[in-house]
Structure formats: C-alpha cells, structure tokens
C-alpha positions as CSV (number, residue, x, y, z in Angstrom):
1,X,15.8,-36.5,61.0
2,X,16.7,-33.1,60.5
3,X,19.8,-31.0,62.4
4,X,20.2,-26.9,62.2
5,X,23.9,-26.1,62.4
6,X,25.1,-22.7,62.4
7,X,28.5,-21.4,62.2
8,X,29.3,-17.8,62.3
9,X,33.0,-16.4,61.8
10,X,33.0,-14.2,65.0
11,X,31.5,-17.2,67.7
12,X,35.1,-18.8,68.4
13,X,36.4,-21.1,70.7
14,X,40.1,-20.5,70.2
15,X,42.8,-21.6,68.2
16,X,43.8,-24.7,68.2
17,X,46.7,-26.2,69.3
18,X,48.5,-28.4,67.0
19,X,49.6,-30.6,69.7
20,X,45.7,-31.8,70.3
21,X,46.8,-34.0,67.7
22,X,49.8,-35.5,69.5
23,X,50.8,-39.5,69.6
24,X,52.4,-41.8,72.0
25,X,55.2,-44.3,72.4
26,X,55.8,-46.5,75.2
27,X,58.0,-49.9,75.8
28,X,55.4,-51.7,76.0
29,X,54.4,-54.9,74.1
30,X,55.4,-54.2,70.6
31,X,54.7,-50.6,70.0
32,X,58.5,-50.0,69.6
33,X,60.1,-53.8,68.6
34,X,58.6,-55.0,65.6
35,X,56.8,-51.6,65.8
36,X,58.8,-48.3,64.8
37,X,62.4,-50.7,65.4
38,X,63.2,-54.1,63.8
39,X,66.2,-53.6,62.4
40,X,66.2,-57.1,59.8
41,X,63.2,-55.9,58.4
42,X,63.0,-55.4,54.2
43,X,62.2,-51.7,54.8
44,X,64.6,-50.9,57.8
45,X,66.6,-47.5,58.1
46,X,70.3,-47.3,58.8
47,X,69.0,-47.0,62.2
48,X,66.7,-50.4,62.1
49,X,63.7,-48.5,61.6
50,X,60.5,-49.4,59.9
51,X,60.2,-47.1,57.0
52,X,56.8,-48.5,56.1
53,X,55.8,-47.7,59.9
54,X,57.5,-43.8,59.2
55,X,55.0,-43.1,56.0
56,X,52.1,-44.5,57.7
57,X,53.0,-41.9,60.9
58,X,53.7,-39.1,58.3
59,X,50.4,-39.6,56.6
60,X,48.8,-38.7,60.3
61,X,50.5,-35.4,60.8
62,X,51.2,-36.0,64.0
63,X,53.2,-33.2,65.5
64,X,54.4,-34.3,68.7
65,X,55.3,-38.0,70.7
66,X,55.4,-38.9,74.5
67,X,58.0,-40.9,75.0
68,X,59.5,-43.3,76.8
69,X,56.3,-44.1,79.2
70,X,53.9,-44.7,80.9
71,X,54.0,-47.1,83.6
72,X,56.8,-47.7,82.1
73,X,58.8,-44.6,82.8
74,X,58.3,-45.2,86.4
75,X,61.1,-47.8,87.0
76,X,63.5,-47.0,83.6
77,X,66.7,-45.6,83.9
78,X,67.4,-43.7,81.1
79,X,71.3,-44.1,80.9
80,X,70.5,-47.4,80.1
81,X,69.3,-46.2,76.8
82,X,72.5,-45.2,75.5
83,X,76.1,-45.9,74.3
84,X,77.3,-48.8,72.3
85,X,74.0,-51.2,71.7
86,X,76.5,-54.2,72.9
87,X,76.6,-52.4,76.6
88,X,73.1,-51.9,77.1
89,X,71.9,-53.6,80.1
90,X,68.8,-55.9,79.7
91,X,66.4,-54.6,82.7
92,X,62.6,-56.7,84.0
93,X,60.1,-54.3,83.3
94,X,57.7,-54.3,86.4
95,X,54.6,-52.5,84.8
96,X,54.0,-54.8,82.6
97,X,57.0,-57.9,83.9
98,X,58.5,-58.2,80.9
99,X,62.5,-57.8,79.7
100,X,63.6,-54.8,78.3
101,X,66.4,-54.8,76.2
102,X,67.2,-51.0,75.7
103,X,68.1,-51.5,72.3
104,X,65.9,-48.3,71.5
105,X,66.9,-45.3,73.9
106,X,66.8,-41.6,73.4
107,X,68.8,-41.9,70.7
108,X,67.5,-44.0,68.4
109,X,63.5,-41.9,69.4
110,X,65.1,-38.4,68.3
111,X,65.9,-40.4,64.7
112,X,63.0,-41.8,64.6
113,X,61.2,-38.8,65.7
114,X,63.1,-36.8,63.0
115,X,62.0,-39.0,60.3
116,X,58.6,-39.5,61.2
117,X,58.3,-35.5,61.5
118,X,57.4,-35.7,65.0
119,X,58.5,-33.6,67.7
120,X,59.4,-35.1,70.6
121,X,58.2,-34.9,74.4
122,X,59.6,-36.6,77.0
123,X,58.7,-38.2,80.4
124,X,61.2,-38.4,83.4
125,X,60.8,-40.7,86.1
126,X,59.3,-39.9,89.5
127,X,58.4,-43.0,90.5
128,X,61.4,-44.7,91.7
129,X,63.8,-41.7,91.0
130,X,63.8,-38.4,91.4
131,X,65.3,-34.6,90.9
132,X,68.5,-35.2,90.0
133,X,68.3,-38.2,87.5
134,X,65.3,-35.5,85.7
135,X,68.2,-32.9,85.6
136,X,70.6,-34.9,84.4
137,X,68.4,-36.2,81.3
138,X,67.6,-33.0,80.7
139,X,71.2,-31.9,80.8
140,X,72.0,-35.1,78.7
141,X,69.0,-33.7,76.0
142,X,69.4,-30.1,75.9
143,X,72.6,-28.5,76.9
144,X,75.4,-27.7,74.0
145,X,78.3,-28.6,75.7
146,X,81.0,-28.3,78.7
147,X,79.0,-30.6,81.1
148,X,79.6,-34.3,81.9
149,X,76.3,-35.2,80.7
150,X,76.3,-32.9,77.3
151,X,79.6,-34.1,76.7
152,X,78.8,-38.0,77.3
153,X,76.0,-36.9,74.7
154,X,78.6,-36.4,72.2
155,X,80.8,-38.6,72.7
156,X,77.9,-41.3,71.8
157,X,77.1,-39.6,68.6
158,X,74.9,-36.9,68.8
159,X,76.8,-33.2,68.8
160,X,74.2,-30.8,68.9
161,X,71.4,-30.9,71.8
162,X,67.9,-31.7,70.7
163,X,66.2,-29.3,72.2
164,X,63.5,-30.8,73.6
165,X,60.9,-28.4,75.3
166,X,57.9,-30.6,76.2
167,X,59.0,-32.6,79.7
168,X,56.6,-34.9,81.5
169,X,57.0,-34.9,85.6
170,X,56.5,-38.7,85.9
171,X,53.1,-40.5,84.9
172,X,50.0,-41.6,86.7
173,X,51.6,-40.7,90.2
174,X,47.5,-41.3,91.3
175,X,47.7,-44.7,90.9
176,X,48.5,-47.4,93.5
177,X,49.5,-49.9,90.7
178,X,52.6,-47.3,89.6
179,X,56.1,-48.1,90.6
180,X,56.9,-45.6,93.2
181,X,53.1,-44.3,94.2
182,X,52.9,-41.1,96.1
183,X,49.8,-40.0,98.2
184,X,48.6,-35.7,96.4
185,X,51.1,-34.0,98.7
186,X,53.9,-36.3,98.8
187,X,54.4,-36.3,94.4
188,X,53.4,-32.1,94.1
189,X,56.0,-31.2,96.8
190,X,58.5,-33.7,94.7
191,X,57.2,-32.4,91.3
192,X,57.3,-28.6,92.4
193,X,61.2,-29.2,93.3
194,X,62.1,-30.7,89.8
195,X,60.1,-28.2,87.9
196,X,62.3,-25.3,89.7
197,X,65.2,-27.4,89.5
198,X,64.5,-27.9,85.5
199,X,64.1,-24.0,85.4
200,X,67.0,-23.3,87.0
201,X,68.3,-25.0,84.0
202,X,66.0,-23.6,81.0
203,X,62.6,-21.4,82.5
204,X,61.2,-21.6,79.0
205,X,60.6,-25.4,79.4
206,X,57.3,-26.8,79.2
207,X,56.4,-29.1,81.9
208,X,53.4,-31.3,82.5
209,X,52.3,-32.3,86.0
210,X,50.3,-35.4,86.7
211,X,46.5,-35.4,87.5
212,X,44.3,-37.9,87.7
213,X,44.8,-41.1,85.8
214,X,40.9,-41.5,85.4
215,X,37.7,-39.9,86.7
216,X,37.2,-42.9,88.5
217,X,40.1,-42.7,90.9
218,X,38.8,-42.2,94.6
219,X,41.4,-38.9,94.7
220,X,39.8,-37.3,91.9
221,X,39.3,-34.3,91.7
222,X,40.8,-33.6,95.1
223,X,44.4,-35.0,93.4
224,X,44.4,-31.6,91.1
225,X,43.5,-29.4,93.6
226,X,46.5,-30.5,96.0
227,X,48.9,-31.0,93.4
228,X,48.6,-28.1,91.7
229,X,48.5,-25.8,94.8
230,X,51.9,-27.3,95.3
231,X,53.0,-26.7,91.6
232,X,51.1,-24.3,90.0
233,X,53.1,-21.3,89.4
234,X,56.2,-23.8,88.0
235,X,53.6,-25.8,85.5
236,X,52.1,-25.3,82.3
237,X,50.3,-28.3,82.0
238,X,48.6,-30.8,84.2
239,X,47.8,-34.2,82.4
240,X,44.5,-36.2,82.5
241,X,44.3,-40.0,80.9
242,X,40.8,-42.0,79.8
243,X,40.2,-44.7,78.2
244,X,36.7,-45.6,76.4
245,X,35.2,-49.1,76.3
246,X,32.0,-51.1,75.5
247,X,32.1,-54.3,77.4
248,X,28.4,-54.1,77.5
249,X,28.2,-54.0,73.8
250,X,25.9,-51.3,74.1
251,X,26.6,-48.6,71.3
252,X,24.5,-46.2,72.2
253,X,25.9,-45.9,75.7
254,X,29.3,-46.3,74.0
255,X,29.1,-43.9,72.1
256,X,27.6,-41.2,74.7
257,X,30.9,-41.8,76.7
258,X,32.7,-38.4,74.8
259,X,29.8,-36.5,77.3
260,X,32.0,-37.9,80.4
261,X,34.8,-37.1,78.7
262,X,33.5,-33.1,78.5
263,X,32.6,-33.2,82.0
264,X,35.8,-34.2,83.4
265,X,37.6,-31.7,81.3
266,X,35.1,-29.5,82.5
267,X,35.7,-30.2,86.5
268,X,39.8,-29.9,86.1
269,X,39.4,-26.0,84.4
270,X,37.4,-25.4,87.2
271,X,40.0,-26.9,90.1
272,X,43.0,-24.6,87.6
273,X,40.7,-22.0,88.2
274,X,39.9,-22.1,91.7
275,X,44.3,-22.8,92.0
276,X,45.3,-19.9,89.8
277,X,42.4,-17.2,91.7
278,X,43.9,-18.9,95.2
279,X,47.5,-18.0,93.9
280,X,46.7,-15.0,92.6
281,X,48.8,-16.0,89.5
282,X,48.8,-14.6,86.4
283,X,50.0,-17.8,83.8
284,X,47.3,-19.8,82.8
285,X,47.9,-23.7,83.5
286,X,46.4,-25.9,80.4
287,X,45.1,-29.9,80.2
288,X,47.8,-32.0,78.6
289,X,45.0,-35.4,77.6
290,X,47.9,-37.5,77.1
291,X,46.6,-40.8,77.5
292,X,43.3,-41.2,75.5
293,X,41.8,-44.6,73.0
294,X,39.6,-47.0,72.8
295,X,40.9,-49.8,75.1
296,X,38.9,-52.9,76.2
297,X,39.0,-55.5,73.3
298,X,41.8,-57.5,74.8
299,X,42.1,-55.8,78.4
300,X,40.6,-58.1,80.4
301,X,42.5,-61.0,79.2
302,X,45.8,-59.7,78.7
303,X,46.4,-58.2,82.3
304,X,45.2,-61.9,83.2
305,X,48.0,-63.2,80.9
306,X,51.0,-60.6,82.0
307,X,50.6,-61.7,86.0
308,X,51.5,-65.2,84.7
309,X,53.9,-65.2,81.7
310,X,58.0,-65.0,82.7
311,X,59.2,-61.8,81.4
312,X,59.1,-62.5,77.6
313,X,60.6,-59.3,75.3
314,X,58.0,-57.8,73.1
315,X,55.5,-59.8,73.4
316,X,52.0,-59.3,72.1
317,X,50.0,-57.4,74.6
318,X,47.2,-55.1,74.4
319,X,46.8,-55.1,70.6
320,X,43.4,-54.5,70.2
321,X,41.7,-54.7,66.4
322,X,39.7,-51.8,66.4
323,X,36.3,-51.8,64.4
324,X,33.8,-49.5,62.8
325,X,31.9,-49.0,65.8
326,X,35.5,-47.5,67.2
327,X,35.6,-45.1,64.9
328,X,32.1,-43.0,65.3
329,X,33.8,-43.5,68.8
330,X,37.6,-42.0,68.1
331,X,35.6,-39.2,66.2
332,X,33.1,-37.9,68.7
333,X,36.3,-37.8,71.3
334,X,38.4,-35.5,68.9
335,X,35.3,-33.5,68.3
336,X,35.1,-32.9,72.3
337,X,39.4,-31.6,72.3
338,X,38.1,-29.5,69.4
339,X,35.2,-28.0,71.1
340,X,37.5,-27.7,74.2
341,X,40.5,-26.1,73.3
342,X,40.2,-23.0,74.9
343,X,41.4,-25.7,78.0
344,X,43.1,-28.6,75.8
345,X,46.6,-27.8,74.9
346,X,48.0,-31.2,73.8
347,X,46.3,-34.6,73.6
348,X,47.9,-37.9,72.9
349,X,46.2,-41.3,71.5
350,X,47.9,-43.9,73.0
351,X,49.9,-45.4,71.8
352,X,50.8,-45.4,68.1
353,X,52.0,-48.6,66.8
354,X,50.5,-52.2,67.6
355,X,49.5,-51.6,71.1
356,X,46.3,-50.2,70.9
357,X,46.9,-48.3,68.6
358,X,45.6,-46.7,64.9
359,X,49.2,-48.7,63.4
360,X,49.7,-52.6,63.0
361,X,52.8,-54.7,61.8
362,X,53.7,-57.8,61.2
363,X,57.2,-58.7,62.2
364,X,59.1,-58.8,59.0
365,X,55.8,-58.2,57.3
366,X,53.3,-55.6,56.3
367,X,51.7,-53.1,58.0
368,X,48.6,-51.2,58.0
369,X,46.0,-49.0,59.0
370,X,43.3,-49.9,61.1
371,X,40.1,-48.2,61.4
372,X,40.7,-45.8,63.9
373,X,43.4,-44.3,61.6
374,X,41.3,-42.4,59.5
375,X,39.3,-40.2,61.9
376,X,42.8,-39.2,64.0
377,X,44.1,-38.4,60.3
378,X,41.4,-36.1,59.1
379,X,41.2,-34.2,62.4
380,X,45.0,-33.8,62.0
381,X,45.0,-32.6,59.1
382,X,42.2,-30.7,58.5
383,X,41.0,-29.9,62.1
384,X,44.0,-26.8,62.3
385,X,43.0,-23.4,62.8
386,X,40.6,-21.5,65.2
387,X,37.8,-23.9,67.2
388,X,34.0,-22.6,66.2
389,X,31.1,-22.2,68.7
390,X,28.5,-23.7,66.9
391,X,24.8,-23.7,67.4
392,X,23.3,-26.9,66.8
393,X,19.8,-28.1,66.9
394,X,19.3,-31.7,66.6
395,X,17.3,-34.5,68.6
396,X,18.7,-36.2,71.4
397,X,18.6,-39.2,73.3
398,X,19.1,-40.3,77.1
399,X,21.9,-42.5,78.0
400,X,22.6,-43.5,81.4
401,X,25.7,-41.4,81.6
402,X,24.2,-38.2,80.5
403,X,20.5,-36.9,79.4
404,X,20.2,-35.0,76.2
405,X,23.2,-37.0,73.8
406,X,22.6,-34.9,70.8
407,X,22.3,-37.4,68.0
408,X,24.3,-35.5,65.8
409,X,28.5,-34.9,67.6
410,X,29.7,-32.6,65.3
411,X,32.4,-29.9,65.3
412,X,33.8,-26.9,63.3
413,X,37.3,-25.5,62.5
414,X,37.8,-22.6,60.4
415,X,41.3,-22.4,58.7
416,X,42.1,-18.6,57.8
417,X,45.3,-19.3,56.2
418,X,43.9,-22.5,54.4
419,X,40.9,-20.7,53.4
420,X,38.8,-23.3,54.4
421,X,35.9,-24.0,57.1
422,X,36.0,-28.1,58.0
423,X,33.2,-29.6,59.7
424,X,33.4,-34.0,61.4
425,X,30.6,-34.9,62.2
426,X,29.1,-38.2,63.6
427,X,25.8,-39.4,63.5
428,X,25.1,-41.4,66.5
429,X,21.6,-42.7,65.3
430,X,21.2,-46.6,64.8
431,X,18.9,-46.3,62.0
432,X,17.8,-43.3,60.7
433,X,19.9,-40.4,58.7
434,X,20.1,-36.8,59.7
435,X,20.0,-33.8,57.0
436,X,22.4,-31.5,58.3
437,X,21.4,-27.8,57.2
438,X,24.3,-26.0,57.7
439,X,24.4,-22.3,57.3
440,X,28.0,-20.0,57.4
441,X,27.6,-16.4,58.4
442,X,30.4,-14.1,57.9
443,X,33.0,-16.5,56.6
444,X,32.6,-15.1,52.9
445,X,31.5,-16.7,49.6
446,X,31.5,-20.5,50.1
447,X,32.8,-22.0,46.8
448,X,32.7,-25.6,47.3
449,X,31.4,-28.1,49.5
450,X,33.9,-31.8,49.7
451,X,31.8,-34.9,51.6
452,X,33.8,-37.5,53.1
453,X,32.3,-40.4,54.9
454,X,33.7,-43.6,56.6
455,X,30.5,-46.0,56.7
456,X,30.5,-49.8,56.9
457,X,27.0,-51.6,57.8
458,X,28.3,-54.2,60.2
459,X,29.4,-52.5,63.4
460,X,31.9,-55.3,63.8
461,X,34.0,-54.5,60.8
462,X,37.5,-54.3,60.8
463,X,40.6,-53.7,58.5
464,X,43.5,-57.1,58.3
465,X,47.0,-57.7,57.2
466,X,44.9,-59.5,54.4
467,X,41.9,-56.9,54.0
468,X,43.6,-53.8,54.9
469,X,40.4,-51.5,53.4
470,X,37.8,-53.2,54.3
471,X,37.1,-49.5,56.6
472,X,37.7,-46.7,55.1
473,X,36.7,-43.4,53.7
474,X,35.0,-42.2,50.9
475,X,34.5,-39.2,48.7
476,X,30.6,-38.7,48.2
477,X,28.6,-36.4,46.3
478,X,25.1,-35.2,46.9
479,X,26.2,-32.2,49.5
480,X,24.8,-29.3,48.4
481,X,25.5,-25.6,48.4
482,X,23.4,-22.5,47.7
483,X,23.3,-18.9,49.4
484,X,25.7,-19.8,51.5
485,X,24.2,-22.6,53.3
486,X,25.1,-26.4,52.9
487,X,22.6,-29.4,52.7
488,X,24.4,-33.0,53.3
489,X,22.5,-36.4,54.5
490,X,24.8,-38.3,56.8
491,X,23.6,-42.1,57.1
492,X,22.7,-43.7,60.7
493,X,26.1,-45.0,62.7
494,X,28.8,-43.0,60.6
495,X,31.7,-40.5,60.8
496,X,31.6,-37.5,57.5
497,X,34.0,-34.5,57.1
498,X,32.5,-31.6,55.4
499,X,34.8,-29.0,54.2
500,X,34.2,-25.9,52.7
501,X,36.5,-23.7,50.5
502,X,35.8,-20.3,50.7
C-alpha cells in the first residue's frame, strides 16, 4: 500500500501549545501514595518523594499538572492539605469511598511539581463549595503577603507565593455521579461569579470552565452553549474529557475512535463560535482536553469492587496494563490535538502514575514504563513548534463510527528554532505496510532523515516490573532521502516518528 504525504512550509495549522502535552494527578487509588509520595521508599526525597517516579516524569517533558482532582476535587477541602502532617485530618473520599489521609497537600504538589519540572494547575472545588473557599486558595497560592491566608502560607513553610496561573472552576459539573451536580445554568451562573471574583484578585489568571464530561452525556452539546453564555467573557478555557476503549476487542473500530474524538472537538469550536459572535466578544475562548487515556481494562470490575470495599487508603484501583494495541491508539489521539491546535490549548492524559496511567510502581519497589509512555514522550518532545496542514493520500476503510478512516493517522510539526520537521505516524492496517512518499516544499535542504518505530507482533503485548521492554521503540534504517522527498515503509499495526533535520 502506497500513501502521498505532502508538507509545505506555508500550509500551517498553528503553533502549538506546549500544554497539549500536559499530565494529571488525582487522589485517587495510588497515583499519589506509592505513586509520586511514599516517603520509606530507597529513592525518597527529603519530602518522601519517589525520585525514580521524578526521572521517569522528566524523561516525558511534561510541562504542566492538574491537580488535586477530579471527582475528587468535588468534596476536598483544601485546608486540610496543610500544616504540620500530625494535624491533618483523615477525610472518606466519596468519589471513589475510600480514606484520605492528606498527607500530600498543596505543599508537598508544588515540590513535587518543582522537581519533576512541571508546572502546576490547579482545580478548586464547586461541587460542594463554592466562591469563597476558591478565593481563599487562591489567596493561600498566590498572594505575597499581608493577608490571613498568605500569611498562614508562610507560616507553614512556604515564603514566596507560587504563582500559579492555570485554575480549574470545579470538574465534570455535567455529571450526576459528581458530588454537588448542577443542572447548565445553575454551575455557569456559580462559575461566572468565581471567575470575576478570582479577577478581582489577579485578571491575568487563566481559568478553565467545565463542559461536557463526554460526548455521550444527554446535555451535550447544549451544556457548552449555556455555560459559556453565562461565562464567556470571564474564561479562557472550557474543558472536554474522553476516554477510549475496546471492549469489543475490535481493533479496527478501536482504533478509528480518534475520528469521534475530531468531531467532538469539532462541535465545541463551533458552540465557542456561535457564544463569542452572540457576545460580540473579542477574546478567543480555547478547549482545555484535560481528561483523555485509554480506560477500560479494569473499568468494569473495579467500579464493581469500589461500591463494596470499606474505605481502604490507596488501594489499587483502575490500574490498567496497557498493551501494544494502546499505543497505535495513544498515538493517533495526540496526532488529532496536533492537527487541532488551532482550538486545543492544553490536554491532559490522565492520570500519570499507576492509575491508568503511562507510570507504574511497586511499593517499595521498581518502577517503570508502560507502553503507552513512549508515544506521549515523543510527541512531547519532539511534537513542539508550528502544527502542519498536510495533504495526504492514502486508502481508507469504513468503521462504524466514521466512513473513510484513512489507514495511515499521521501528523507534522515543523520546529523553526530546532531546525527540524517531525512526522508520527500510525499505520492502522492489520496486515499489509504502507510506503509513505513524503515530499517537503519550502522547508529548505533536508539533510537527514531518523526512523523510529514501536512494533511488537502480538497485539496483547505488554511491558512488567519483570519485563520492563518488552514494548518499546526502535531506531530503524532503510528511510530514504533524495531531492527533497522521503521514502519510509511503516509495517501493518505500528506507531513511527520520522524526523527530518533540515
């Protein structure tokens, strides 16, 4: 099988935002204890923090973390989080009815954060609180001094204000399961007064209303419209959240998912368009995808298991073991945030550590990289610049959630500063391989050509504790270049980074 690509210098999307590459933490099963914080472990900071866990996040690049929630957020109190360990209350979780030991609060996140090179952005809670306990974290996070809650700040360790400029306005407000549910009208009129209220304090915050916690919810896409007619002109952001799964074990269905994915981004730009025209504003709102991963492999049981176990602390929950199949998966996603930039402004795979997520420890153990880990880390790395319109002429196939799922996902990124044009691409054939003729115009001479390719024959494959590369990438050779155009097979079922140095 044969695939014309065609990049050109001038045909741009827009520059990407770092943040597309963003990560998630929430207290939640063991994404932070035993995760990022287990303070006997060999490797443990002067803050109890996994340094193993901190190279592994370093390695991804990952430039900014959601934190504390999730359904989470929607019942925590955040003053629970800090002062002396000893005093921390123990609270019952009810998103997911387990114990909470607020051992990690915003404290302990900012060092963590610093370590791990992160930046941090954090979610208030709108579910069963409101305005003023948002202002007062805020005040707690950001102001220098000369307030009660700055000045309780430092007198529990931390002088100087963080400075923290990304603020979530609660978290899946759409959803009946949430602690503290509101029906469109009822969370934008309570989200419109805590964005002015938060502006009142700082106007060059950057603030993220929720939208629709799936394209499946009944409100959707109604739930934008209303919310941000109430919001807009106090927003930069409104979030989306999807998760991708393959009960069916049907991989060429699976894997035409990302095509959803485009559509729904696709329908929200619209409803910001229709709100900003109505308005007659003159800001542009963005899409915030902070909740996106694979997520089915222990679903099903595990929400079974949490309405029946008696509030355990960190337990294991929702650790799925992601396989090879996941990763042509993970890769055709990012290629769609890529190729949508020009709406995407942050995205956030959730989560980062244990809960699925591309991270797993062992408590006191090792830890490791599963195979999701590598695609998220090449697109993070290498997937910074400006987003390229490509043309692309490659068979397709039907799927039952869209017609005409190009065989060949593929995106490109050219990196001015870098010097360096970087193509992923994922062949979603099951048996046959696709010669990709790629051909730069405009870009300059092409001096090299670098394949990378993450390929395993069983679909099933994953990385252990005990065989922790069993998935992973490698360097090939056979891509060719000549006049300025590149020739590089890509085998049936697998995920390949070209890049080009100019």
């Amino acid at each position: 099988m044969e695939a014309k690509v065609t990049a050109h210098a001038r045909f741009t999307i827009a520059d990407i935002d770092k943040r597309v590459y963003g990560s998630f933490l929430e207290h939640l099963g063991r994404a932070v204890y035993t995760g990022i914080y287990e303070p006997g472990h060999p490797t443990a900071d002067e803050h109890g923090m996994r340094r193993d866990v901190i190279d592994l996040v370093r390695e991804l690049d990952t430039p900014i973390c959601r934190y504390p929630g999730g359904n989470f957020v929607s019942a925590y109190n955040w003053e629970d989080g800090i002062g002396p360990k000893e005093d921390r209350p123990t609270r019952l979780d009810l998103a997911w009815r387990t114990s909470e030991s607020n051992q990690v609060g915003i404290h302990e996140f900012a060092e963590w954060a610093k370590s791990a090179n992160t930046e941090m952005m954090l979610a208030v809670n709108l579910g069963s609180r409101g305005l003023d306990d948002a202002r007062n974290f805020v005040e707690y996070v950001n102001h220098p001094g000369g307030s009660y809650w700055s000045d309780l700040r430092k007198k529990n360790g931390r002088a100087d204000p963080w400075d923290v400029k990304v603020w979530c306005l609660g978290n899946e407000m759409d959803g009946p399961w949430q602690v503290g549910h509101k029906s469109a009208h009822e969370y934008g009129h309570l989200a419109n007064e805590t964005a002015k209220a938060l502006r009142a304090f700082d106007d060059k915050l950057q603030l993220i209303v929720c939208g629709s916690s799936s394209a499946e919810m009944p409100t959707y896409p109604q739930w934008e419209a209303t919310v941000l007619e109430e919001t807009y002109e106090q927003v930069d952001f409104i979030s989306l959240h999807m998760y991708f799964m393959n009960y069916e074990k049907n991989t060429r269905e699976y894997l035409a998912l990302p095509e959803k994915l485009d559509r729904y981004i696709g329908t929200v730009s619209g409803v910001i368009d229709y709100v900003k025209a109505k308005k007659r504003a003159k800001h542009d709102v963005k899409i915030s995808f902070d909740e996106w991963n694979v997520w089915y492999h222990e679903r099903k049981q595990d929400e079974k298991r949490v309405k029946e176990w008696d509030w355990p602390h960190a337990p294991v929950l929702l650790e799925d073991i992601y396989n090879f199949e996941d990763v042509l998966q993970v890769g055709c996603i990012l290629n769609t945030f890529i190729r949508r930039s020009d709406v995407v402004g942050i995205a956030c795979i959730a989560q980062l550590v244990n809960v699925i997520a591309p991270i797993m420890t062992e408590p006191g153990g090792a830890s490791w990289k599963q195979t999701i880990y590598y695609p998220f880390q090449f697109a993070s790395r290498y997937g910074r610049g400006t987003a390229l319109q490509l043309d692309v002429d490659c068979p397709s196939y039907n799927a039952d959630i869209a017609a005409n799922v190009s065989y060949l996902d593929v995106a490109g990124v050219h990196d001015g500063d870098a010097g360096t044009v970087t193509f992923f691409a994922v062949n979603r054939h099951e048996s046959e391989a696709i010669t990709i003729d790629l051909a730069l115009e405009r870009f300059g001479e092409a001096k090299s050509v670098e394949h990378t390719l993450i390929k395993h024959d069983d679909l099933e494959a994953v990385n252990s504790r005990d065989n922790p590369d069993n998935v992973k990438p490698e360097r090939k050779e056979g891509a060719n270049l000549a006049g300025g155009k590149i020739t590089v097979t890509v085998p049936p079922y697998s995920y390949s980074m070209i890049r080009v140095t100019l």
